[in-house]
Structures are given as C-alpha cells and as structure tokens.
VOKOLMI-896136 format. One record per residue (C-alpha): residue in one letter; z, y, x. Coordinates in Angstrom, 3 decimals, padded with zeros to 6 digits. Layout:
A_Z_Y_X
...
//
This chain:
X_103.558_-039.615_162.671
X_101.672_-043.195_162.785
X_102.842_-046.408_160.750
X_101.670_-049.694_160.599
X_100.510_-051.116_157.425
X_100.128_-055.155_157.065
X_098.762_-054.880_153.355
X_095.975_-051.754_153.273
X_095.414_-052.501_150.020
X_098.563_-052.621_148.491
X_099.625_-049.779_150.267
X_096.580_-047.182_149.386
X_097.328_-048.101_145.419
X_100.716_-047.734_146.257
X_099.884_-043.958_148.165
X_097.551_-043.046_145.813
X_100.319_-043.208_142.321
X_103.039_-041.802_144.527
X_100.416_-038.980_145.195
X_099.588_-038.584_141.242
X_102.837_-037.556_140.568
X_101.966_-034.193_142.189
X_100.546_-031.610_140.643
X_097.337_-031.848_142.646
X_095.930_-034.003_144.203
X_093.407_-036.134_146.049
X_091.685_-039.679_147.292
X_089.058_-040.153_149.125
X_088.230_-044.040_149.704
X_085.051_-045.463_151.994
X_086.097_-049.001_149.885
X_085.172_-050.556_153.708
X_082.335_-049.629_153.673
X_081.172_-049.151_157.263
X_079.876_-046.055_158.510
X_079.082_-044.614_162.008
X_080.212_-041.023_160.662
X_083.280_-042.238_158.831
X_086.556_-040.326_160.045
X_088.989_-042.602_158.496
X_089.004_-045.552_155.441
X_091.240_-043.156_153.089
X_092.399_-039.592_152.490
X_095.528_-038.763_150.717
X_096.503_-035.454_150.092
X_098.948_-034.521_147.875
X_101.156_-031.163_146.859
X_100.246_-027.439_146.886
X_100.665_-026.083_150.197
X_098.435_-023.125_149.317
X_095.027_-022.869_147.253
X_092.353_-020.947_146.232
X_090.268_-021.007_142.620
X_087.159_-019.068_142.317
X_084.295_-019.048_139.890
X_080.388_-018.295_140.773
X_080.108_-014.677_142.409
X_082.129_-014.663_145.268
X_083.345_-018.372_145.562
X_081.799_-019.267_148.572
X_083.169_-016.190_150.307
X_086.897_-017.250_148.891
X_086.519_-020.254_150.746
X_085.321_-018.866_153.915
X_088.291_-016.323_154.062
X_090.461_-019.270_152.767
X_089.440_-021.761_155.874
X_090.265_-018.691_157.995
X_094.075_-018.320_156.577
X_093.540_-022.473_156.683
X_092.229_-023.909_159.227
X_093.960_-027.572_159.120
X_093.220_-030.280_156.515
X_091.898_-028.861_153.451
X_090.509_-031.007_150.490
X_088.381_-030.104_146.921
X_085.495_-029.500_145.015
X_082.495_-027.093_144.391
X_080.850_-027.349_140.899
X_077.010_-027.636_140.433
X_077.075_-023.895_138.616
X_077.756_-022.725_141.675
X_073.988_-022.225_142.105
X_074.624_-019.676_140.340
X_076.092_-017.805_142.885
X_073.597_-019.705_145.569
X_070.829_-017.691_143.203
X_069.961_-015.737_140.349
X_070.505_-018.253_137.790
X_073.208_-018.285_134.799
X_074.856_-021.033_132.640
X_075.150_-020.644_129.164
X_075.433_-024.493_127.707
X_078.318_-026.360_126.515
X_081.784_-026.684_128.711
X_084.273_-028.693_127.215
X_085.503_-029.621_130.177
X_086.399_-025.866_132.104
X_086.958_-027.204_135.240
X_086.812_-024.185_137.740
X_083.646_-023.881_139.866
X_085.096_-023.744_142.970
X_088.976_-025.319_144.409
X_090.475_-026.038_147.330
X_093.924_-026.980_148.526
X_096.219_-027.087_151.705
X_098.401_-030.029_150.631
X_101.626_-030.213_152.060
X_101.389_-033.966_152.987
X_098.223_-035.581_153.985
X_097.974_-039.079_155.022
X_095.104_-040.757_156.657
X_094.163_-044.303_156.784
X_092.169_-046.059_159.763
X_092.345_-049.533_160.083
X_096.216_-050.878_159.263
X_097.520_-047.823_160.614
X_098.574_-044.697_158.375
X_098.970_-041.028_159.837
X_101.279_-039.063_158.022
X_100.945_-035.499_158.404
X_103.909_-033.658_156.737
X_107.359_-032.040_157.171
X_108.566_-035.176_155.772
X_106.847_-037.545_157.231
X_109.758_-040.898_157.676
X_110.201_-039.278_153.893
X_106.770_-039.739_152.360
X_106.600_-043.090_154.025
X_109.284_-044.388_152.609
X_108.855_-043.436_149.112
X_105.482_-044.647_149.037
X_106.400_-048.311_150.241
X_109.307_-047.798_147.194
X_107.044_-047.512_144.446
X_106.537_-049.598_141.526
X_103.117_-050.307_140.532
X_102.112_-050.198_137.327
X_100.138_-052.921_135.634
X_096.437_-051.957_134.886
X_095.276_-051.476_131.057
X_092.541_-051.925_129.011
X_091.523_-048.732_127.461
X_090.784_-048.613_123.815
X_090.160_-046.633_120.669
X_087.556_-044.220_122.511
X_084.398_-043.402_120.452
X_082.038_-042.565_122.676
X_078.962_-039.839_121.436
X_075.870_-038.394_123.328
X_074.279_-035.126_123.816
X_070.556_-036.946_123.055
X_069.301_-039.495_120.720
X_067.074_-041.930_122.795
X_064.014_-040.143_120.513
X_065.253_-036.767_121.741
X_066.091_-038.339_125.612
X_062.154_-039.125_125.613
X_060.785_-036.390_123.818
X_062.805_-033.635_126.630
X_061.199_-036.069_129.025
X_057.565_-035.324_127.947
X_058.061_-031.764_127.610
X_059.525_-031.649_131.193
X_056.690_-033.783_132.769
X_054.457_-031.468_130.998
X_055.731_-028.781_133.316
X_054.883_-031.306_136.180
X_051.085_-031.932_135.255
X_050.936_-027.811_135.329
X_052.484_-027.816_138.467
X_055.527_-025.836_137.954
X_057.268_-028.529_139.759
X_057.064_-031.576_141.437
X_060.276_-033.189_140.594
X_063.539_-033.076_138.864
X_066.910_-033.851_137.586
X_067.291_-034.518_134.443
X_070.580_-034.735_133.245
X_072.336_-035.699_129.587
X_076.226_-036.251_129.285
X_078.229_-039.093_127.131
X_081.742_-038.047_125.819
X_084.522_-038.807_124.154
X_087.095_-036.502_121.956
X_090.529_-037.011_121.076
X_090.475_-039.371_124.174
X_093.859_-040.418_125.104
X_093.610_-041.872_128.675
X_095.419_-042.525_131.922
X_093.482_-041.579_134.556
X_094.904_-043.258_136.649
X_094.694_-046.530_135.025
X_090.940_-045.561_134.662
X_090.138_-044.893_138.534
X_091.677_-047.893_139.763
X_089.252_-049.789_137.436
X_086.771_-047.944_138.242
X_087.202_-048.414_141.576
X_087.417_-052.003_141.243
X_084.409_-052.645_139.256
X_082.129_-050.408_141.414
X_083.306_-049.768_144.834
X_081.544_-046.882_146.166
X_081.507_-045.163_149.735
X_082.547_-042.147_148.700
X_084.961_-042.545_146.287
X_087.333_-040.237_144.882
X_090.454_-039.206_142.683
X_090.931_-035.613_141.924
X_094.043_-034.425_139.963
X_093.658_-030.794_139.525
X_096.831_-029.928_137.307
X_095.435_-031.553_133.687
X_091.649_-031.941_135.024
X_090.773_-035.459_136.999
X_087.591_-035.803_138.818
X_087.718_-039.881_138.260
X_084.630_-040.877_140.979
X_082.817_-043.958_142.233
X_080.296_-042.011_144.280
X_077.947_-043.910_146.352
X_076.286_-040.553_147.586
X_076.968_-038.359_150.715
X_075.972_-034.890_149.923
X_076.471_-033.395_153.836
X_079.248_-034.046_156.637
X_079.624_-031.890_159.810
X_080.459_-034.101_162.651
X_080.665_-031.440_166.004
X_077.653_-029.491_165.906
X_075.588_-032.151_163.757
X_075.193_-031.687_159.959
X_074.089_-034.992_157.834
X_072.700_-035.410_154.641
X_072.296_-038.540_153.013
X_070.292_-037.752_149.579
X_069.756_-040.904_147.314
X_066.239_-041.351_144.870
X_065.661_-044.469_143.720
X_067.356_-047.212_141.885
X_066.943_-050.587_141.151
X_069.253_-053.079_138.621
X_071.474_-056.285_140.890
X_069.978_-059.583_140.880
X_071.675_-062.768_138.911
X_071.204_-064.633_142.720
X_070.442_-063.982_146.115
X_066.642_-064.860_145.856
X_066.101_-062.582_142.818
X_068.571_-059.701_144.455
X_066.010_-059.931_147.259
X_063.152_-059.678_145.750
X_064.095_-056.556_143.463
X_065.365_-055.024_146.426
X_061.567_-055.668_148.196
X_060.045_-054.365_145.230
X_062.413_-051.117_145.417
X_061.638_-050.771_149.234
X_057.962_-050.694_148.296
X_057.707_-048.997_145.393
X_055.369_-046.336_145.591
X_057.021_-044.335_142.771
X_060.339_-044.197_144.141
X_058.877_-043.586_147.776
X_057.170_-040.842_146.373
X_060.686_-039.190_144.339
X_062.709_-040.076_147.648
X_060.575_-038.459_150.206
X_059.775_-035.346_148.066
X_063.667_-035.066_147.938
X_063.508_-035.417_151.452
X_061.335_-032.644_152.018
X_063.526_-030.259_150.124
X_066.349_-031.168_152.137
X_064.603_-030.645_155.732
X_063.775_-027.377_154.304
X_067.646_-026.606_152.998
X_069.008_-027.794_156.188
X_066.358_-025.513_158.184
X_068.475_-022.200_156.921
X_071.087_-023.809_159.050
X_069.987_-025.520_162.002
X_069.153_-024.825_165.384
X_065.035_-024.554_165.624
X_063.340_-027.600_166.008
X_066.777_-029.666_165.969
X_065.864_-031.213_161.914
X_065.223_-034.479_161.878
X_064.591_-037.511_159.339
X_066.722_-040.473_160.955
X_065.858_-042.997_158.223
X_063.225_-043.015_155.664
X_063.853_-045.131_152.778
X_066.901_-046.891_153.334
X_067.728_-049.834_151.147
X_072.202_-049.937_150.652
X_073.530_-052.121_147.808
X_076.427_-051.580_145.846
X_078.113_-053.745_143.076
X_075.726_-052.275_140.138
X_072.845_-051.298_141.770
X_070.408_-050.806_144.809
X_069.640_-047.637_146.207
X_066.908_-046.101_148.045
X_069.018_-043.891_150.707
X_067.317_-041.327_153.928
X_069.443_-039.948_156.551
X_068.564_-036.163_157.478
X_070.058_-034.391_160.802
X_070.223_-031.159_161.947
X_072.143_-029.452_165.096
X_074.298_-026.191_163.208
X_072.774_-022.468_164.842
X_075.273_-021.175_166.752
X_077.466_-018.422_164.883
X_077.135_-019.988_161.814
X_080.382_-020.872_159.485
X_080.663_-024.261_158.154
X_080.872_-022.890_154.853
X_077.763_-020.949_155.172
X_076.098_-024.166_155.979
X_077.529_-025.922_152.530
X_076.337_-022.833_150.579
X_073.064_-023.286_152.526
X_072.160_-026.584_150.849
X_074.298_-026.119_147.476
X_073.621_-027.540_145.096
X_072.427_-030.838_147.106
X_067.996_-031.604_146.669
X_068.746_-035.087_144.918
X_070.271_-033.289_141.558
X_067.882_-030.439_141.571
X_064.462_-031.448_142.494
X_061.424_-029.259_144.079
X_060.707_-026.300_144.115
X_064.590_-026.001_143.909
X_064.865_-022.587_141.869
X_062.072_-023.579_139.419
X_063.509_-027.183_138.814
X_067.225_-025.848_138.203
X_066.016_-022.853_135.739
X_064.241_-025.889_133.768
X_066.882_-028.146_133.369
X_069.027_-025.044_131.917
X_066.485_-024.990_129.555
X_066.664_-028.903_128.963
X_069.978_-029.710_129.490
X_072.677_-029.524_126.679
X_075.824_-029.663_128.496
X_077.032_-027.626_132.003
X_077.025_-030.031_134.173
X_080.400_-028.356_136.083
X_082.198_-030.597_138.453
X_078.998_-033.363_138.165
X_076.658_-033.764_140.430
X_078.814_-030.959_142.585
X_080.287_-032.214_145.945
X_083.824_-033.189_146.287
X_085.376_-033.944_150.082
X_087.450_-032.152_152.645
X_087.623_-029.974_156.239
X_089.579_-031.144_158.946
X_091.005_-029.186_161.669
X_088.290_-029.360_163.919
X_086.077_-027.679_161.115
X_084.268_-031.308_160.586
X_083.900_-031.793_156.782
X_082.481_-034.871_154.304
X_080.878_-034.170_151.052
X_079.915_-036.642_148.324
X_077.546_-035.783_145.661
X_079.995_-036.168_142.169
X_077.954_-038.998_140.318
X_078.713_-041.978_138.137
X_081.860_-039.891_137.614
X_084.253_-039.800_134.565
X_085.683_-036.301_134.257
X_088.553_-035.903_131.782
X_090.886_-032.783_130.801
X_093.833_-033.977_129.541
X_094.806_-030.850_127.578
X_091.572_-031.172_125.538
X_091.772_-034.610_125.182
X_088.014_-034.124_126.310
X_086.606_-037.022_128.625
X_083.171_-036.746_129.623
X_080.213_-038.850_132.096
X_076.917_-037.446_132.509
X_074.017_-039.800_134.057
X_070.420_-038.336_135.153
X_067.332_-039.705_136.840
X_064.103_-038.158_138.715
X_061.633_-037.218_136.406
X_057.621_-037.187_138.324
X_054.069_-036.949_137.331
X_054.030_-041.312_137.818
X_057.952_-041.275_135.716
X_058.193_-043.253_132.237
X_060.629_-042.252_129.533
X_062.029_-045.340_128.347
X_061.876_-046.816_132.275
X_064.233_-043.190_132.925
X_066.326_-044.032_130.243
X_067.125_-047.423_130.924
X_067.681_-046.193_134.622
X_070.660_-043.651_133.557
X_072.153_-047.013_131.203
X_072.306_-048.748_134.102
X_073.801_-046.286_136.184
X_076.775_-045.765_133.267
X_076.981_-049.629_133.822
X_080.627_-049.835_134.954
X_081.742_-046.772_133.455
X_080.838_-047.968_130.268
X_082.611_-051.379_131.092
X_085.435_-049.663_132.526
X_085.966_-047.661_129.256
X_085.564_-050.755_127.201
X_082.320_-049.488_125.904
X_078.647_-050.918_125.182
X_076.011_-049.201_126.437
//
C-alpha cells in the first residue's frame, strides 16, 4: 500500500523509533545521496517474521536454504569471520561483542521510501502507517560518562605497522588491512540517540541501524561492498582517504592531491585487482569490467578515492554463492587475500565480528545491496560493551604515523558523536 509523505525527514525518524521498539530490526538510509543503482532512499524493516542465525561452517548454506523458504524482502548482516568459513582460517582474538556471524530476517512489515512516497508492505499496512505518523519523538542527548580505551598504544600502533610492512618488503603481500578497535565498558547508551547523531554528523550512502535483540550495528557507511541489479553484480571498493578542507579552494586542492596521489593510486588499484579477480569466480567470461578508476566522492569528514567494478552473474549461479564468492570484500583484506587475512590474525587484537562485514538486504526479485560495516559503533547492551574499530592500507610506500592519523580521522565523528577527543 503507497502513502504520501510531505515531510521525508520527519517521517523516516519518526519510522525508524516506531521500528526500534521491535525486537529486531533495521534502516537502511542513502542520506540523498544519488545513485544510478539505488532501489529506494530508505529501508525499514521491522518484526520477526522468520530468521535464521548461523556461525562460520555452514552459514552461507543457511542462508541459501533460508532465501529458498524466503524469497521476498529479507534484510541482515554477515560478519568478517565468516572467512572463516570462505577458507581455512580460524579466529581466536578477543569478542566482547558476540554478535553472531551470520543473521537474517523476514520482517513482518517492511516499508520503503522513494521520493515522498512510502510503500508499506505488511498485513497491517493503514495500521503501521498510522502509528508511525502518532509517534512522539524524543529529544536527542548528549552522551556522557564513557571512558573510552584502545587495543594499541600509538608506540605499539607503529611498531605492528613495521613488522607488517616487513612482510611487504619480503613479498608475502602486497597490501593490507590493518585494523585496531576503541571501546568503552560499563557504557550505558541509547542507541538510538547515538545513530541519529551519527547520522547527522556524517551522512553516509549506506547507512544503517541494526537492532538485533540487545546487539545494534550503529553505521555511517560510505562503502558499497556488492549489489545485484538483474544479472549485473557491482562492487564499489574504497582505498584512499584524504581530511575536508576549511574552504572550497583548499577542499579542492586536497581533493587534486588525493586524485593524484601515486600512493593511494597504487593501494586503490591493487584493491581493484583483487576484486576483478573475486568477481571472476562469479561472472560470465569476459563480462568483468572496471567502470571507474579512481573516483573522487566527498562526504562530511572526508574524501574518498572510490572504483566501480561490474560483472554479468554465470548463469546457474545463486545470489548467495556470489556474496560468498567475494566475502569478505578486497578493501578490508588486502592481496594476496588468504595471506593478508592470516596476517592480520596475527596482528590484530580484537575479532573484528560485525566490522568491516556487509550489512544490506534481498528483495524479491533476488536483487540485493551490501555495504561494507565501517566507521561503525557496535554496542551490546547486555554487556554494557560498546566498541569502533578503524583500519587503513598498509604498502611498501605506507608511513606509520601518516596511517595512524588516517584511522583518527576516520573515528572523526564517532568520536564527536560520543563526546570524545580523539
């Protein structure tokens, strides 16, 4: 059933607290931002219709059969240790967090916005309609009292660095991923509250609220990971990064100097590479394609460097064998792929879980969008446990304290957000 909406706004705050008062749920927001393989501006889906939780083994298969019982609107998330699964690899760091690797949901109301009209797809459509128009929004709040710790010392970020790069100059790899993670404990939030700020200070294309009973995925994503548009698979991997100017001249010139940077050229097309080859398992022969090189998108914190890769699907092939094809995504790995991810398991001293995993939905005509789950807040309310991780590319040309200041920067409005200093 279709409604007009005069306020889009209003009403998507308004749809997205009615929808937090499920169980589960989930938001998807493009923030406007336009995009020729958008399917809508926002997703809501809220309530347990059905579901299916799986860990690394046989997750991917879960979700296959799952789509099969399924095949309408289905919305969640794959964690990163899912590689696990995707190859011989096993994760024994820290989890505080315990989100599951792998859940999905059939919601029993879904409502999708496209311009200032809202589809509502439910038994109760008139219903759900009405009770989102009745609620009362509440006030935004300034969070407080968090103490916020890390996983590495900026001695120990730096001196991980040089042992990785070492690795690099003996040609073990090319590039990678590495990863550290900020937290908080005995952190008393509303996530909620949080995400709308979030959202607010750093409005991201792929966006996204995930309620997942007491775990939130809290995301400000600027990353797609892979949609399926017909036969067409796209992957949009991001490397490279650049701080906003304080005007327009200097925002131009720094985003110049990031368009012709030979460093990041070099991190973005190597992560290129390893995507044409991911998306080769899965594509009809001779159909992959780079449709942009080096792409230069700004968002409210930063620039990115951003390349479009296309393939056409085989025929016979599942769209979830074409996500498990690719998982986990080239631009939080690095190449070669195996080698890089057994590294930063070394590295690393957190699992990375739910970050830099995918988070999105299928729709009934077996399209799907996945972001990549960066400059992400993921809290479990239970624990009290909230948690951000921020990485950058490590090369043979990368500099420590240049890599270091790059993951600040990209904890820049999470850090505001939580009324922190970086």
């Amino acid at each position: 059933m279709f409604f007009d909406v005069s306020d889009i706004t209003d009403f998507k705050t308004r749809a997205l607290q009615w929808a937090n008062g499920f169980e589960v749920c989930c938001y998807l927001d493009s923030n406007q931002f336009t995009n020729a393989d958008s399917k809508f501006d926002a997703l809501i889906a809220a309530g347990v219709k059905a579901q299916v939780t799986a860990q690394a083994g046989q997750a991917f298969e879960a979700l296959r059969q799952f789509r099969q019982q399924h095949p309408g609107w289905v919305t969640g998330f794959l964690g990163y240790d899912l590689k696990n699964e995707v190859e011989q690899l096993s994760s024994n760091l820290t989890d505080d967090l315990a989100f599951p690797d792998l859940y999905f949901f059939a919601p029993l109301h879904l409502i999708r916005l496209k311009g200032h009209q809202a589809e509502i797809i439910s038994a109760e459509s008139e219903s759900v309609w009405e009770q989102i128009n009745q609620e009362i929004l509440i006030p935004l709040e300034r969070v407080n009292n968090l103490t916020l710790q890390s996983r590495f010392t900026q001695s120990e970020y730096i001196s991980s660095f040089n042992q990785i790069q070492q690795h690099i100059n003996r040609g073990d790899i090319y590039v990678t991923n590495f990863c550290q993670e900020l937290f908080a404990a005995n952190a008393v939030i509303d996530p909620l509250n949080v995400f709308r700020q979030l959202n607010a200070a750093s409005p991201a294309p792929f966006a996204g609220f995930f309620k997942h009973y007491h775990q939130y995925i809290l995301c400000a994503s600027p990353e797609r990971f892979m949609a399926k548009r017909g036969r067409q698979l796209i992957s949009q991997p991001i490397k490279g990064t650049a701080r906003r100017g304080n005007n327009i001249q200097e925002d131009e010139r720094i985003k110049q100097a990031l368009r012709n940077n030979p460093k990041e050229q070099q991190e973005n097309v190597m992560i290129v590479d390893l995507v044409r080859n991911d998306l080769t398992k899965s594509a009809r022969a001779g159909t992959v394609k780079t449709e942009e090189l080096f792409g230069i998108y700004s968002f409210a914190q930063v620039h990115q460097m951003i390349s479009t890769v296309t393939c056409q699907l085989r025929d016979g092939l599942s769209p979830v064998e074409a996500l498990r094809n690719t998982f986990p995504m080239g631009s939080m790995t690095g190449a070669p792929k195996l080698k890089a991810m057994e590294l930063m398991e070394r590295y690393e001293r957190t699992r990375r879980g739910a970050y830099s995993g995918a988070m999105g939905y299928f729709d009934p005509e077996d399209n799907f969008d996945f972001n990549v789950v960066i400059r992400t807040i993921l809290y479990n309310a239970n624990q009290q446990y909230l948690s951000f991780q921020v990485g950058s590319a490590i090369t043979f040309d990368a500099v420590a304290e240049q890599e270091y200041n790059e993951c600040l920067l990209k904890a820049q409005a999470i850090m505001q957000v939580l009324g922190l200093q970086p």
